[in-house]
VEXDREN-2710 file (C-alpha; in Angstrom, 1 decimal):
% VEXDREN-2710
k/r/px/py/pz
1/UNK/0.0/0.0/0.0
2/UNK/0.8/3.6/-0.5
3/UNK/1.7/5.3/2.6
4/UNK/1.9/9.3/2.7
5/UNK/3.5/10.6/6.0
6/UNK/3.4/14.2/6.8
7/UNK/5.8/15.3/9.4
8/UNK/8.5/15.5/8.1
9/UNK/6.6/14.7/4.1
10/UNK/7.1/11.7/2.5
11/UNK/5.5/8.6/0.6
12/UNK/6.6/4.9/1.6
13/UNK/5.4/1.6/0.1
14/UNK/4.4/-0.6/3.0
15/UNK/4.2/-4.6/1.9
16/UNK/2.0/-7.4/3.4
17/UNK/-1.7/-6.7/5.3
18/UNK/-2.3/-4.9/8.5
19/UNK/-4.7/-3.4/10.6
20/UNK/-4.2/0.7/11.2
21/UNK/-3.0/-0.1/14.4
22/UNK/-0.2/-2.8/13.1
23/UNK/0.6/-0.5/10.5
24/UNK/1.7/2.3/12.9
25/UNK/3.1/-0.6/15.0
26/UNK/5.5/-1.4/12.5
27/UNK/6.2/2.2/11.2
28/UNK/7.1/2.7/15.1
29/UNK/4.6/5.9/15.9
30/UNK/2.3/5.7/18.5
31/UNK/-1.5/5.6/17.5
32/UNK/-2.2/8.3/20.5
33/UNK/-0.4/10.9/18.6
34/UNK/-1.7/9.9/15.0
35/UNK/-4.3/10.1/13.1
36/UNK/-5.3/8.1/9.6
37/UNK/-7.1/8.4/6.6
38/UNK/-7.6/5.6/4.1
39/UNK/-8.9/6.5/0.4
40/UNK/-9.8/10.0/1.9
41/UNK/-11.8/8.2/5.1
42/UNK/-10.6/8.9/8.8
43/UNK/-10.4/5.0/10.0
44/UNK/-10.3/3.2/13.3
45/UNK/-7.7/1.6/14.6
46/UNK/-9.3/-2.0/14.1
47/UNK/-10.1/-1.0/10.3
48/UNK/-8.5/-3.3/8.2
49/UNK/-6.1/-2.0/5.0
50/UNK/-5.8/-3.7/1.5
51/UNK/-2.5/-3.5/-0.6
52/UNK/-4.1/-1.3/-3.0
53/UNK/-5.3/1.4/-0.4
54/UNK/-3.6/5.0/-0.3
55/UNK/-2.8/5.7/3.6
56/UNK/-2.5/9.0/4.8
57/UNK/-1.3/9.6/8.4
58/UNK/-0.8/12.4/10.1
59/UNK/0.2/13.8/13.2
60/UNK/-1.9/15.0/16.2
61/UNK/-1.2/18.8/16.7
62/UNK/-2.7/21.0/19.5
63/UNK/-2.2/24.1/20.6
64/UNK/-3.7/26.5/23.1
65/UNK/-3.0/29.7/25.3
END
């Protein structure tokens, strides 16, 4: 599958099938701090990605005074 990170920008081809949550297992980034859009969708953690799916994740940002 395509993966698109953002933080510092970049696109990586990932092999084999994973759930979001064993996907950002294997990149190392923790799923507290990340959020992840498959094929323009917002997805779950459980939600299940297919080698031909274009994953988009991005960091958590917040801010405040």
């Amino acid at each position: 599958m395509k993966v698109l990170l953002r933080n510092p920008k970049r696109e990586i081809d990932v092999d084999g099938r994973h759930t979001v949550n064993s996907l950002l297992a294997h990149l190392d980034l923790p799923r507290e701090s990340h959020l992840v859009i498959c094929n323009g969708t917002l997805v779950p953690g459980d939600a299940p990605l297919a080698a031909t799916d274009t994953v988009e994740i991005r960091p958590v940002i917040s801010g405040g005074c």
